[in-house]
N, C-alpha and C positions, 0 to 999 in steps of 0.2 A: 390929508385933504378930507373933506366935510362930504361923504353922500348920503346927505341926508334924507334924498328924492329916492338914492337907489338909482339913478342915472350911470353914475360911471359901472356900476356894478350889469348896467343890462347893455350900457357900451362894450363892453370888455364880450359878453357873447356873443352879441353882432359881430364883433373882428374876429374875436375866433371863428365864426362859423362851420365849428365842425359837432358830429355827432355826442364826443365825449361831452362837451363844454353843453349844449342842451342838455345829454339828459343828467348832468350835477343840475343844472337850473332847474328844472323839474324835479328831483327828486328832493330837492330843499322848498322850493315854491309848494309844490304840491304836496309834497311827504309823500309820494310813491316810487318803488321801485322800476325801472324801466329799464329792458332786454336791450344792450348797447347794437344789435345784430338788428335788430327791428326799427331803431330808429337810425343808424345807419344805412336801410333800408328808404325808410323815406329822406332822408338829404340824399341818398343818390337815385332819387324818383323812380325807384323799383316800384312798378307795378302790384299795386298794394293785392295781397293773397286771404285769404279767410288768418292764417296762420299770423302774418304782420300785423293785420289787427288784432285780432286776438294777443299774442304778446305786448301789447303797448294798452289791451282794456280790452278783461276777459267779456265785459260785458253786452259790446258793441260788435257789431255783425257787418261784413264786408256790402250788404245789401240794404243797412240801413247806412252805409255812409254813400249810397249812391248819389245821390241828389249834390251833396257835400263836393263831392270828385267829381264831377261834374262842370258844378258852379265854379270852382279853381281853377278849372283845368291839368288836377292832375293828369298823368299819363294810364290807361290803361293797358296799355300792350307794351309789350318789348322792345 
């Protein structure tokens, strides 16, 4: 079968929806290594920690992604 779009390949992650299967797509898509504890962290909307960001991008700070978690509505409390 022809994905030449790359559709059935980003279908195929939608139905898995789990942690592993993200972060293979990211670690090809992107070419970075990503902590499977940390993004298992966010699919199970754990209240994101300075440490969870930090493992998924050293470079980004739990208080500049305020605004971000916010706007989504992620969760911040337990």
């Amino acid at each position: 079968m022809d994905d030449a779009d790359g559709a059935e390949w980003l279908f195929d992650l939608l139905i898995a929806g789990s942690a592993e299967a993200y972060r293979e797509f990211a670690e090809e898509v992107y070419e970075l290594t990503l902590d499977l504890a940390a993004v298992q962290a966010v699919f199970d909307l754990t209240p994101l920690t300075q440490e969870i960001v930090s493992a998924l991008n050293p470079e980004v700070t739990l208080g500049g992604l305020a605004k971000d978690i916010a706007q989504i509505g992620y969760p911040t409390t337990g």
